[in-house]
N, C-alpha and C positions, 0 to 999 in steps of 0.2 A: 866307425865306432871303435873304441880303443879299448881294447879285453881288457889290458893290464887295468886303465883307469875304473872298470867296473869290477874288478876284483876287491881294487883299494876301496871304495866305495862297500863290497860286501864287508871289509875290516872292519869298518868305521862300526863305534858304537852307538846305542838307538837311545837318547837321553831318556826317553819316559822307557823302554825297558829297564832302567838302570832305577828309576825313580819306582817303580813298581818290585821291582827286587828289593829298593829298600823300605817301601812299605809293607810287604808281606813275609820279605824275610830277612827283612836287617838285623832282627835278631842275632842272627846267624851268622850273618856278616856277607851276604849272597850278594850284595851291591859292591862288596873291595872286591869279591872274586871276579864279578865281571868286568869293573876296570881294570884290572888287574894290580891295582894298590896292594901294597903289602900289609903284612898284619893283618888279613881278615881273619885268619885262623885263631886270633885273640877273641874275638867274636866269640867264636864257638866256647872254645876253653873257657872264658868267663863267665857264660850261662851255664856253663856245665857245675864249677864250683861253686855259682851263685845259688843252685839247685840245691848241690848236694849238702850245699853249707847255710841252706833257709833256715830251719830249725833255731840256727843259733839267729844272733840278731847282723851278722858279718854279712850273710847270702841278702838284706834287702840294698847294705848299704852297696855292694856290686850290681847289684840291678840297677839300682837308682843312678852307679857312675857307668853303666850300659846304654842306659837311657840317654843320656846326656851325650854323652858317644854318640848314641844315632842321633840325634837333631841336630848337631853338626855337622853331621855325614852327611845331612839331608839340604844344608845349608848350601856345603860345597861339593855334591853332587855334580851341577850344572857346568860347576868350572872345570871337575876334574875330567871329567866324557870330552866338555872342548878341548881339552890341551892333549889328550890321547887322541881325540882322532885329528888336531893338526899336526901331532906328530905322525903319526900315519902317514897325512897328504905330503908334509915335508921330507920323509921316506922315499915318495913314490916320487916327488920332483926331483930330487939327489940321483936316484938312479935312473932318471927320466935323463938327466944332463952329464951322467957317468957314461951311458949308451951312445950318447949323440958324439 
């Protein structure tokens, strides 16, 4: 049994934790964070002013481009988990063949 190969395998990300982070807390932006895509901290910042700036008629139209934001997010979900954890395994084979 090969540690190093079960380690790579613990990196690798879990697509329905990834789909459940964005259904409960995509708001937030908790599904870039665990891919580790950039920009989830826009997420955050933009419900925060969407919040603080309801009152006026500004905070629904930010919800509304938040929303949209996540069904996207939700679309390409699937593809972003695959190409991070085959960069992972293609990691693990580089210095699998840098070793040899």
């Amino acid at each position: 049994m090969d540690i190093e190969l079960e380690k790579v395998k613990v990196q690798q990300q879990n697509v329905i934790l990834a789909y459940v982070l964005w259904w409960f807390l995509g708001i937030f932006g908790a599904h870039r964070f665990y891919t580790g895509q950039s920009k989830g901290w826009l997420y955050i910042v933009l419900f925060i002013v969407a919040a603080i700036t309801l009152f006026a008629i500004i905070g629904y139209f930010i919800f509304v481009g938040l929303f949209i934001w996540w069904i996207i997010d939700g679309f390409n979900l699937h593809k972003i988990v695959k190409l991070q954890n085959l960069e992972v395994l293609n990691n693990y084979e580089k210095q699998q063949m840098n070793n040899a």
